[in-house]
C-alpha beads as a LAMMPS data file, in Angstrom:
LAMMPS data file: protein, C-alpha beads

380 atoms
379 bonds

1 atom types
1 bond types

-500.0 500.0 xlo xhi
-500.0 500.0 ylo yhi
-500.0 500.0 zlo zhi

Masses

1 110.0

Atoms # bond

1 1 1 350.355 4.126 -297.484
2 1 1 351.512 6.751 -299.414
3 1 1 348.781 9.495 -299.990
4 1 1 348.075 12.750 -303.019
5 1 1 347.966 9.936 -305.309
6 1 1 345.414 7.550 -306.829
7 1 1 344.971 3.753 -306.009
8 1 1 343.671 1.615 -309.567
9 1 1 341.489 -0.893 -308.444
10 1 1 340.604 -3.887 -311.002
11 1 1 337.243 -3.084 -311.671
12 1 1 338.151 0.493 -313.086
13 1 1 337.112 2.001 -310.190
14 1 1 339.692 4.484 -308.682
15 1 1 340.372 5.319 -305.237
16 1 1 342.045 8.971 -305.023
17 1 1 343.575 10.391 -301.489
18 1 1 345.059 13.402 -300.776
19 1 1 346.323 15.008 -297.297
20 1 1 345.181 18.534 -296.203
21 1 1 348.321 20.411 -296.107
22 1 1 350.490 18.756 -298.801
23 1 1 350.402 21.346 -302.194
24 1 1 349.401 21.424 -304.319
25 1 1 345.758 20.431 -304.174
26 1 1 344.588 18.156 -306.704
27 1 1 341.785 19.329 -309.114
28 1 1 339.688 16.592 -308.099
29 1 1 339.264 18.203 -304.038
30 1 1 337.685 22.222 -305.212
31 1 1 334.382 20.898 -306.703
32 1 1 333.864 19.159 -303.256
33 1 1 334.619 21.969 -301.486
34 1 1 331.903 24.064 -299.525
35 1 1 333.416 27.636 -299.537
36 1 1 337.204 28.441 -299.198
37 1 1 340.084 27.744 -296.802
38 1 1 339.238 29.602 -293.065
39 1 1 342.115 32.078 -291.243
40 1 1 342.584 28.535 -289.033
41 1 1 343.410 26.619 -292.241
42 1 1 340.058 24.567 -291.981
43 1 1 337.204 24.176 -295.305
44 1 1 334.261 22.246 -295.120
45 1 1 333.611 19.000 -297.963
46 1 1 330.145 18.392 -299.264
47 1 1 330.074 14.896 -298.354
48 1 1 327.037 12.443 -298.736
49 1 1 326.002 12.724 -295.107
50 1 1 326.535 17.042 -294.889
51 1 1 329.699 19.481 -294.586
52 1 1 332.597 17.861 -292.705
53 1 1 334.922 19.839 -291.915
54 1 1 338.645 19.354 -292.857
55 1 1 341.418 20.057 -290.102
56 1 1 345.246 20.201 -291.531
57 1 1 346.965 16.363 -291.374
58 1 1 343.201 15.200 -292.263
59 1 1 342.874 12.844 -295.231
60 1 1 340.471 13.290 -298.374
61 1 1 338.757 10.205 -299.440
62 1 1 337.135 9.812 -303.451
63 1 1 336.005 7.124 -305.130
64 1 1 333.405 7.272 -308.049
65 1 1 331.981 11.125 -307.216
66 1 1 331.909 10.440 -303.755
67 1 1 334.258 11.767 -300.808
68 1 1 335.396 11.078 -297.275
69 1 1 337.047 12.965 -294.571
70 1 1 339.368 11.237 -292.086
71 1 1 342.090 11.228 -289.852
72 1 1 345.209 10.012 -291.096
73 1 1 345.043 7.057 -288.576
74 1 1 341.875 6.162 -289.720
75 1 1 342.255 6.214 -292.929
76 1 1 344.214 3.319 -294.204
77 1 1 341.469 0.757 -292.476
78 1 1 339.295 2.560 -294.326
79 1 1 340.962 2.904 -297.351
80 1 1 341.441 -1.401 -297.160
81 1 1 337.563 -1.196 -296.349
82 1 1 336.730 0.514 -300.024
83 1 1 339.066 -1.827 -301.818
84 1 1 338.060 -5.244 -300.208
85 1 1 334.658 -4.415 -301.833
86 1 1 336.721 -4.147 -305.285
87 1 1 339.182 -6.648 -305.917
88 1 1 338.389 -9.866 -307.703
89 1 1 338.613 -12.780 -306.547
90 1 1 342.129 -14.022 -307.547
91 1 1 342.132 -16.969 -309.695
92 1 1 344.871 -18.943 -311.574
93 1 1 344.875 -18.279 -315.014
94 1 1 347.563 -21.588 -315.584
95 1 1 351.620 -21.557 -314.976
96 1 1 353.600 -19.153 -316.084
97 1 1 351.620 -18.074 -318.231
98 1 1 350.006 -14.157 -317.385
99 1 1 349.931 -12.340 -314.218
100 1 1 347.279 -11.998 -311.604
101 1 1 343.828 -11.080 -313.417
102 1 1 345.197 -12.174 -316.794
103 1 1 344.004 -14.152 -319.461
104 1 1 345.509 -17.584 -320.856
105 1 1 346.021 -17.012 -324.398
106 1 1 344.710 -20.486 -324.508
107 1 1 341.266 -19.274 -322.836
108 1 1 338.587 -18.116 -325.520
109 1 1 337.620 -15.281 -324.765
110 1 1 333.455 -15.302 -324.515
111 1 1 331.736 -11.918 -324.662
112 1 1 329.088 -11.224 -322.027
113 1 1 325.428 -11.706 -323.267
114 1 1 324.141 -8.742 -324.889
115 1 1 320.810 -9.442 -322.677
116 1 1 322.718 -9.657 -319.643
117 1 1 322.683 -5.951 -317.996
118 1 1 326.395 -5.163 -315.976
119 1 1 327.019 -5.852 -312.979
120 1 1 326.368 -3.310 -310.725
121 1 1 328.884 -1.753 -307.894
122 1 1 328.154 -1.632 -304.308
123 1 1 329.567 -0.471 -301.480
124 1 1 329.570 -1.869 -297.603
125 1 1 326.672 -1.310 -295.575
126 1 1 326.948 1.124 -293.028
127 1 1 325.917 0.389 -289.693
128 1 1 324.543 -2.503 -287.902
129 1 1 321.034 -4.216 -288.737
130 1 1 318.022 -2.654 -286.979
131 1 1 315.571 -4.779 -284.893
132 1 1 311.863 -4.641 -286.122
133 1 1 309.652 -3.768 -282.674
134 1 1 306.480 -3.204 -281.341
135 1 1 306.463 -0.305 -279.547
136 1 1 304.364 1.083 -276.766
137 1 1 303.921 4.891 -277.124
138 1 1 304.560 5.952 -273.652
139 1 1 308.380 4.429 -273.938
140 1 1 308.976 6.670 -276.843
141 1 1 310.436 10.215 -276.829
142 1 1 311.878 12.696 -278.849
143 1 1 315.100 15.062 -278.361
144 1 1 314.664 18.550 -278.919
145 1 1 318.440 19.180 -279.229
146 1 1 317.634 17.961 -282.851
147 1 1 314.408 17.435 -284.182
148 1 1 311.835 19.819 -285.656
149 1 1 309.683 21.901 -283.373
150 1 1 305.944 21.359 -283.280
151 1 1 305.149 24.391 -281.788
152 1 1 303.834 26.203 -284.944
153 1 1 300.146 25.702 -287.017
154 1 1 301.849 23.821 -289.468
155 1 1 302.896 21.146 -287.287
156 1 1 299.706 21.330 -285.266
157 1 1 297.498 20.614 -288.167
158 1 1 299.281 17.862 -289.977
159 1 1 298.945 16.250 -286.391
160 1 1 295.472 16.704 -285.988
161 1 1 294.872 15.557 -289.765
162 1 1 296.649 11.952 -288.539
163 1 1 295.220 11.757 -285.959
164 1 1 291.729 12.166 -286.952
165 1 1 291.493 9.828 -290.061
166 1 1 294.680 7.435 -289.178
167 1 1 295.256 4.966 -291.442
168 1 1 297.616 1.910 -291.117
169 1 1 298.236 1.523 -294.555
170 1 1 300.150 4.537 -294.547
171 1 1 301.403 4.343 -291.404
172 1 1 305.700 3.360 -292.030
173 1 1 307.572 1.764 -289.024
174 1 1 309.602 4.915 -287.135
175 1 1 313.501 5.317 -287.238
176 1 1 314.093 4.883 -283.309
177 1 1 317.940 5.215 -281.615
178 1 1 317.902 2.828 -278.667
179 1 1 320.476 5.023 -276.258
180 1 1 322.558 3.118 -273.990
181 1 1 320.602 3.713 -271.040
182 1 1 317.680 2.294 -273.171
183 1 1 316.062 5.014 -273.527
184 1 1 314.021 5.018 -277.304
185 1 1 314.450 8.412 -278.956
186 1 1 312.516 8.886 -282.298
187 1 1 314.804 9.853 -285.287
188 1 1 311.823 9.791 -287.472
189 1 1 307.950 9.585 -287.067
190 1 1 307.565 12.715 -284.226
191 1 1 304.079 13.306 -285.784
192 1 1 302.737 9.712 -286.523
193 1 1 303.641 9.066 -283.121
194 1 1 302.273 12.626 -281.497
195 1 1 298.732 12.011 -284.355
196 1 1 299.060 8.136 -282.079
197 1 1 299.365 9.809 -278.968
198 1 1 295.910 11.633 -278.934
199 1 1 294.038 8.539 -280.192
200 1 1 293.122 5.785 -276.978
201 1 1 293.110 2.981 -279.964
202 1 1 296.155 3.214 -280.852
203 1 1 298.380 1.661 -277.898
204 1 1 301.715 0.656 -280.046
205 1 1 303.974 1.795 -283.145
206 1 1 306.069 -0.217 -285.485
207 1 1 309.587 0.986 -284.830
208 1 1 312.499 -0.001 -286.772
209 1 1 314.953 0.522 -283.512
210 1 1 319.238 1.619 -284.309
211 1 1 321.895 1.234 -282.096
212 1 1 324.016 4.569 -282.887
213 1 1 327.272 5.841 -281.668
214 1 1 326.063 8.851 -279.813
215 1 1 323.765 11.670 -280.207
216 1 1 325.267 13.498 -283.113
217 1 1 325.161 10.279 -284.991
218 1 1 321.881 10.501 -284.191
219 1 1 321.452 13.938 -285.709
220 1 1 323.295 13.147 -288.693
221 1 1 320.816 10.144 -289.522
222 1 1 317.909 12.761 -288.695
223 1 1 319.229 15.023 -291.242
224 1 1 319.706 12.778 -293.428
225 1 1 316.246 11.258 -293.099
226 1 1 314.395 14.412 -293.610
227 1 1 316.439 15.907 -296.449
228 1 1 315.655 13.037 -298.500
229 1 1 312.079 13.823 -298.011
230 1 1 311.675 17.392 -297.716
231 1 1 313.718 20.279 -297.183
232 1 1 314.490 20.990 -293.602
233 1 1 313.469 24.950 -292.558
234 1 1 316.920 26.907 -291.658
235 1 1 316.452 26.328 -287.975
236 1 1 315.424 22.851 -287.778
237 1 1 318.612 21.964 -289.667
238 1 1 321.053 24.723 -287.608
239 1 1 319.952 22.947 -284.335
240 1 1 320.436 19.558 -286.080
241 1 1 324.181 20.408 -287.265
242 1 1 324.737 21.761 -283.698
243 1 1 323.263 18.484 -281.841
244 1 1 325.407 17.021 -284.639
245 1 1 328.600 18.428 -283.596
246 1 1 329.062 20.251 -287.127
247 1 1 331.560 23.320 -285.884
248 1 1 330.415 26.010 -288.561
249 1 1 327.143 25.732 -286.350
250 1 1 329.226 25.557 -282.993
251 1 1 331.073 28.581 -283.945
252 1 1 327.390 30.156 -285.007
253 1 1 326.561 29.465 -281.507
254 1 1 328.965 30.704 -279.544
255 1 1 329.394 33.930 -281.005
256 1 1 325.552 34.806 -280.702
257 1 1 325.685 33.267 -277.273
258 1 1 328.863 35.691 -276.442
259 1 1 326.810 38.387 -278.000
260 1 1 324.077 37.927 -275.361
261 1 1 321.715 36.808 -277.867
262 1 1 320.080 33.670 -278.760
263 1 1 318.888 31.869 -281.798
264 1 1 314.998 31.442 -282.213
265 1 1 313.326 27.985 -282.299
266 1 1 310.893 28.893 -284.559
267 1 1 310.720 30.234 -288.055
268 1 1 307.512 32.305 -287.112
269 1 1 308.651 36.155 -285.374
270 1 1 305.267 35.675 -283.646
271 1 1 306.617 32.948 -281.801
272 1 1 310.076 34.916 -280.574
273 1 1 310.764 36.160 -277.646
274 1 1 313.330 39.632 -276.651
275 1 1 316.939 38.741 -278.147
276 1 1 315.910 35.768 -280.580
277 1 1 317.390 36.079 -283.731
278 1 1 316.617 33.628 -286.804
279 1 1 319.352 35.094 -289.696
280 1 1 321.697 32.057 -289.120
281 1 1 322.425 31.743 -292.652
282 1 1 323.197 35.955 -292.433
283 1 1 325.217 34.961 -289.570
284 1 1 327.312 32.431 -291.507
285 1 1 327.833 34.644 -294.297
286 1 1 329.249 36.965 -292.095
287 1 1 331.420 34.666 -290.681
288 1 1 332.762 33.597 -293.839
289 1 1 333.407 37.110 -295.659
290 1 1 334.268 39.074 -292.777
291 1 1 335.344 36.988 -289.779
292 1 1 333.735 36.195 -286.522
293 1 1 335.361 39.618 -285.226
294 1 1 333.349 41.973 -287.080
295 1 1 330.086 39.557 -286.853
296 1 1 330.239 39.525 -283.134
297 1 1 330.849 43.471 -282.547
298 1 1 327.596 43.342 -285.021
299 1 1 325.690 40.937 -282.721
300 1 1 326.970 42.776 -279.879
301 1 1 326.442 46.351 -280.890
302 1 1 322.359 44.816 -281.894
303 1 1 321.551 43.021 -278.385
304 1 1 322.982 46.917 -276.184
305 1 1 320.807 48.694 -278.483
306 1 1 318.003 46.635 -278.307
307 1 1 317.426 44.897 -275.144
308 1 1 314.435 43.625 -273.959
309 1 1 313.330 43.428 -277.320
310 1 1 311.788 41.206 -280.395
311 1 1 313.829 41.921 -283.702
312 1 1 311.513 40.650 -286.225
313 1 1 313.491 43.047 -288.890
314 1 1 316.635 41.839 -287.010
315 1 1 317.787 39.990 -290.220
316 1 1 318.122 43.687 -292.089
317 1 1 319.578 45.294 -288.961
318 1 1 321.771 43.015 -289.504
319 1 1 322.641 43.456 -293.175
320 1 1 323.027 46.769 -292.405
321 1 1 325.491 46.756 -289.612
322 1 1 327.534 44.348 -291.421
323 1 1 327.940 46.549 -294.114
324 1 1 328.762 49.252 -292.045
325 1 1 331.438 47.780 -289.828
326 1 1 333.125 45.688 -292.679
327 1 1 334.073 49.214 -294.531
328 1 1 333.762 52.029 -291.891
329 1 1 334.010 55.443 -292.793
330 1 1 336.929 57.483 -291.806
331 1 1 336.861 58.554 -287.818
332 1 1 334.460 55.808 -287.352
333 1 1 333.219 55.803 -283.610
334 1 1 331.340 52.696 -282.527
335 1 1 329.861 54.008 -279.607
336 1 1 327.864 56.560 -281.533
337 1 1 326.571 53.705 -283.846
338 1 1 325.445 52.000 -280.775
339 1 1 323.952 55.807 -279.578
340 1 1 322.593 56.367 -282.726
341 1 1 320.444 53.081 -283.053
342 1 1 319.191 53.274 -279.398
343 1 1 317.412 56.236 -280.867
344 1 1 314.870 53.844 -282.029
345 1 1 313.192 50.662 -281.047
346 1 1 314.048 47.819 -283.380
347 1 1 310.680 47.863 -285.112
348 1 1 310.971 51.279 -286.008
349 1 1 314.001 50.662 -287.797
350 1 1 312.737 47.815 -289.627
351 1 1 310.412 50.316 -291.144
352 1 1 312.970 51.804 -293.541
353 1 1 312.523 48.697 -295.379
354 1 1 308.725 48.787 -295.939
355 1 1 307.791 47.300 -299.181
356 1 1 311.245 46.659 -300.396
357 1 1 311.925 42.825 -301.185
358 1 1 315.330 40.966 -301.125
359 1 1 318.172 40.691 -298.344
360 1 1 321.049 43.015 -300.102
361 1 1 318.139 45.456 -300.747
362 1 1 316.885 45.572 -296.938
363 1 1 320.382 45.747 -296.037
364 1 1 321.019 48.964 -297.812
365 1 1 318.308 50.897 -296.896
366 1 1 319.225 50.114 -293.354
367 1 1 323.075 50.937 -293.374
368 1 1 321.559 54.008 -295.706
369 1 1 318.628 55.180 -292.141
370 1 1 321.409 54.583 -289.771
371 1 1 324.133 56.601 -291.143
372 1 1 322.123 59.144 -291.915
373 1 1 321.424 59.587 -288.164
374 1 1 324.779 58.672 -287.372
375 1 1 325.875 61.723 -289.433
376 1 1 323.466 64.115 -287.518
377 1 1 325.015 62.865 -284.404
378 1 1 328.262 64.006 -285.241
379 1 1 329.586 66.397 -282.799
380 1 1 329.730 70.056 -283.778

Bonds

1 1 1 2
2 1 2 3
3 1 3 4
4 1 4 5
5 1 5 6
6 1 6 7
7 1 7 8
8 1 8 9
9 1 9 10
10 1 10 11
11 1 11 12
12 1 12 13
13 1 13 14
14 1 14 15
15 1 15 16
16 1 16 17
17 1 17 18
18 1 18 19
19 1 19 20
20 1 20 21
21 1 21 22
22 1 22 23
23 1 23 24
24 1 24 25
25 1 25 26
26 1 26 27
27 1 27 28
28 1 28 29
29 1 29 30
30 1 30 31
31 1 31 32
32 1 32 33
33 1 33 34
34 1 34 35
35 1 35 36
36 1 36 37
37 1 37 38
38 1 38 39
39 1 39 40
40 1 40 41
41 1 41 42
42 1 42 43
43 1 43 44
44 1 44 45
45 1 45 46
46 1 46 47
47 1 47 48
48 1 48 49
49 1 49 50
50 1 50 51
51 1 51 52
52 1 52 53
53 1 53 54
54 1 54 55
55 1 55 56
56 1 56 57
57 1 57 58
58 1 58 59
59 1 59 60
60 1 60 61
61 1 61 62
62 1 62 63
63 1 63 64
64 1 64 65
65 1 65 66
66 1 66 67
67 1 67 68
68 1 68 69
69 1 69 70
70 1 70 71
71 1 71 72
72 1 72 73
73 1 73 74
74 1 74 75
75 1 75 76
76 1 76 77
77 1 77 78
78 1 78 79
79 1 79 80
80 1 80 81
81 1 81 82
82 1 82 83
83 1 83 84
84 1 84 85
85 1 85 86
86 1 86 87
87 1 87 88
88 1 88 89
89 1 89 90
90 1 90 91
91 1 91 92
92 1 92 93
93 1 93 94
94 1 94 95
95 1 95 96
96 1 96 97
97 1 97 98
98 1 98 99
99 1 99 100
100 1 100 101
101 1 101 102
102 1 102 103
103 1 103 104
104 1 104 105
105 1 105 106
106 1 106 107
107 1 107 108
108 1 108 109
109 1 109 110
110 1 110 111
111 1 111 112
112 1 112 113
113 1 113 114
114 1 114 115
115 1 115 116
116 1 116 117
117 1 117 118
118 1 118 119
119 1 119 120
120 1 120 121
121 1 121 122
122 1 122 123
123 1 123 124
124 1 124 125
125 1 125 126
126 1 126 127
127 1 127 128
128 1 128 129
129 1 129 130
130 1 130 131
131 1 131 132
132 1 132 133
133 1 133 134
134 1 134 135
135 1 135 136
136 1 136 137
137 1 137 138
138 1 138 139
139 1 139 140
140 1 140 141
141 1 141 142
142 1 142 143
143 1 143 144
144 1 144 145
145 1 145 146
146 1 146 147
147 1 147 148
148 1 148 149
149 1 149 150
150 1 150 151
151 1 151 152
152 1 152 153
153 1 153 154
154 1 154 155
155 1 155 156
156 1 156 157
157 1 157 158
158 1 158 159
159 1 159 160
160 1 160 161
161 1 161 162
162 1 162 163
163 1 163 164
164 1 164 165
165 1 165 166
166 1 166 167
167 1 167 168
168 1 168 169
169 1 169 170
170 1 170 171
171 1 171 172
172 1 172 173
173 1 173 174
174 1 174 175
175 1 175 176
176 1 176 177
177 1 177 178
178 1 178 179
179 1 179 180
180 1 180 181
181 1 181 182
182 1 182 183
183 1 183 184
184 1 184 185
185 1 185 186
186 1 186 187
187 1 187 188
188 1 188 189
189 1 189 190
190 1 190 191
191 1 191 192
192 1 192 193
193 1 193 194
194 1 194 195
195 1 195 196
196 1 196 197
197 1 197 198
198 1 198 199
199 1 199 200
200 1 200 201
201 1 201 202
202 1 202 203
203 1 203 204
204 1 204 205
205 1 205 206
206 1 206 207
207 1 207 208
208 1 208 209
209 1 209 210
210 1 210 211
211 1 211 212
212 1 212 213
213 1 213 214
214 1 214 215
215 1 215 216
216 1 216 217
217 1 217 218
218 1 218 219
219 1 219 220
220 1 220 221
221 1 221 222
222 1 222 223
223 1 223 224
224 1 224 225
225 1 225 226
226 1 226 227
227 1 227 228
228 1 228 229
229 1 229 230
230 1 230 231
231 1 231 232
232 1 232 233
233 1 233 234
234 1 234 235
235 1 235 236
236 1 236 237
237 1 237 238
238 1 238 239
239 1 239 240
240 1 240 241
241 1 241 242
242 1 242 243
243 1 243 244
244 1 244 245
245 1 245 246
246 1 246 247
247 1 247 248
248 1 248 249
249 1 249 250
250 1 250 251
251 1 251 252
252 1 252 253
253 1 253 254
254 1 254 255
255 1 255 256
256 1 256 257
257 1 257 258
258 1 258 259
259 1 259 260
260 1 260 261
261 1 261 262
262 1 262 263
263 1 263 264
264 1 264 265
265 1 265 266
266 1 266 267
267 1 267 268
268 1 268 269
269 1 269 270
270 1 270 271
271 1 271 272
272 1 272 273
273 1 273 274
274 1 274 275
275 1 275 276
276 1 276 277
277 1 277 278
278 1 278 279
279 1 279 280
280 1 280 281
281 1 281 282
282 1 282 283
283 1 283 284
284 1 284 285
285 1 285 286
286 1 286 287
287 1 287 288
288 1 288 289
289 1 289 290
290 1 290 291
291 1 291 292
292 1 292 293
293 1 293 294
294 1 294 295
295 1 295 296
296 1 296 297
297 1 297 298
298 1 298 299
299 1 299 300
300 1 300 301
301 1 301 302
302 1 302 303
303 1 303 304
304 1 304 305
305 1 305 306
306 1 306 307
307 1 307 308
308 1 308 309
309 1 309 310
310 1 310 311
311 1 311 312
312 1 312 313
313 1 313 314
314 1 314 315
315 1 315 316
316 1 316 317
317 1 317 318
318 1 318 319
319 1 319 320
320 1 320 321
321 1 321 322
322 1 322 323
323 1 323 324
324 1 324 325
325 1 325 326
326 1 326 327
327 1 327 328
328 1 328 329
329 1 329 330
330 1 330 331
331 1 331 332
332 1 332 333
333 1 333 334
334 1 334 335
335 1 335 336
336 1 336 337
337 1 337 338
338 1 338 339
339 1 339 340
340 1 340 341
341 1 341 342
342 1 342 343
343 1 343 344
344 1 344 345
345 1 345 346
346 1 346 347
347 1 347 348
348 1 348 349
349 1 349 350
350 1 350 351
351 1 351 352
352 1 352 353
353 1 353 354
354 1 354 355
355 1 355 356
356 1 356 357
357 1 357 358
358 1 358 359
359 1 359 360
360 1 360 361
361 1 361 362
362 1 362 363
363 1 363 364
364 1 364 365
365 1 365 366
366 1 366 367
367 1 367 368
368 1 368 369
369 1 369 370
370 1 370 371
371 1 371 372
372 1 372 373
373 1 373 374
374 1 374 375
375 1 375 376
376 1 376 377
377 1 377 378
378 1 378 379
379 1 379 380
């Protein structure tokens, strides 16, 4: 199989391929592309099911709008896969007389019906069939590595609400992953089957039970599932992508981890605890512009100057910081940034930016407060 090229199928429909690594890129590959090419010569692909991320030698997939990422041994099965649900079905068209898919010049040729609509394209299903069940509530459970926390009002009320006037008619089966130890894990329906829970009529659930590969296929169908609902808050879907495997979140991860900090389950500050931080999509940003170098000295430089701490203005501190150690001023010392903001709690910090609105505008007034007092710390 020879790739950067396009395959024609018969029905107009054209497969296009192209390995990371060969140059130059086709125009077709930027539009799909989820910010630019990383120091490790990595980008991620907006792909039907979320960012996949592309590793040099992988192969790039399109057919019709839609891509695919995979490896080069992969990707000739799957290549075969996309065309066996294109090609005609061959037919002779008489001796000699036109090639494969031809016409005999002694055929009339009859136009379609003008009341018949065209046929429509499909491609493969994906997956097995799911099994239609009965399920009693006590076998069912959820995994927090991926799916939404409860643990807010929100969640709480829309609970209670089931609960308290549950109706069957609008009760759908739940998306359930039977694991290979058998255990049922619900991809979706965590609050009809919580509402269920607190009711004694209500024994048993309709589940509509999947066999998946493992637990990030799991999160992938969870994402999935929601986003075509409603939008999933930044956290739910950060601990999704990282139950999911996706490595802009790993990377997320381990640098706030290495930092000595952690990320918060919960959107609400109320609910954080001392070192919780919630700016993932800061955090990515960061990454991105700047590198995971300066991002971590950042998170690093935040959890010695604030330990023992909640940082509910920890997404400005963070702004701030950023802004600071991506363009330091000449003679910079970074140990009398870290001496400078340990002259205030967190909070108090967070009050430079009382009544402004918008992240970039936070941001400045903090790196404006802190070098300030940086400035007065200089020695004499």
């Amino acid at each position: 199989m020879t790739y950067n090229h396009q395959l024609n199928i018969n029905n107009g429909t054209e497969i296009r391929t192209w390995i990371h690594g060969q140059f130059p890129m086709p125009d077709w590959v930027p539009p799909h592309m989820a910010g630019g090419i990383e120091a490790n010569g990595t980008f991620a692909l907006a792909t039907e099911l979320g960012r996949a991320r592309v590793h040099p030698g992988n192969v790039i997939i399109e057919r019709c709008g839609d891509v695919w990422v995979r490896t080069s041994e992969e990707s000739a099965e799957f290549i075969e896969g996309l065309k066996s649900t294109s090609i005609h079905t061959i037919t002779s068209v008489g001796p000699g007389k036109v090639r494969q898919f031809g016409v005999s010049s002694r055929t009339k040729v009859i136009a379609p019906a003008r009341n018949k609509s065209p046929s429509k394209r499909h491609y493969p299903p994906v997956g097995s069939q799911p099994s239609i069940e009965w399920i009693h509530l006590g076998r069912l459970s959820i995994d927090g590595a991926y799916q939404r926390s409860t643990d807010n009002s929100a969640s709480r009320r829309l609970i209670s609400s089931i609960a308290a006037k549950f109706d069957w008619r609008l009760c759908a089966p739940l998306v359930v992953s039977r694991r290979p130890d058998d255990t049922l894990t619900i991809i979706d329906g965590q609050h009809r089957w919580m509402a269920a829970s607190q009711r004694d009529d209500i024994p048993q659930l309709p589940c509509c039970v999947f066999r998946y590969q493992n637990i990030q296929e799991e999160a992938r169908m969870f994402i999935v599932a929601n986003r075509a609902r409603k939008p999933v808050n930044r956290l739910d879907d950060y601990f999704a992508a990282v139950a999911a495997a996706d490595e802009d979140a790993l990377e997320i991860h381990q640098i706030v981890t290495d930092a000595g900090l952690h990320i918060a389950r919960n959107t609400s500050s109320t609910a954080w605890q001392p070192g919780d931080v919630a700016f993932t999509a800061a955090i990515a940003t960061s990454i991105r512009r700047f590198g995971p170098a300066i991002t971590s000295a950042v998170l690093t430089n935040m959890a010695v100057a604030f330990p023992y701490q909640k940082m509910r203005h920890g997404g400005a501190i963070f702004g701030g910081l950023v802004r600071i150690m991506s363009r330091p001023p000449q003679d910079f010392d970074p140990d009398r940034l870290v001496a400078t903001l340990q002259t205030r709690t967190a909070d108090e910090w967070g009050h430079c930016t009382t009544g402004l609105k918008g992240g970039d505008v936070r941001a400045i007034a903090l790196q404006d407060a802190i070098m300030r007092a940086y400035e007065e710390r200089a020695p004499s």
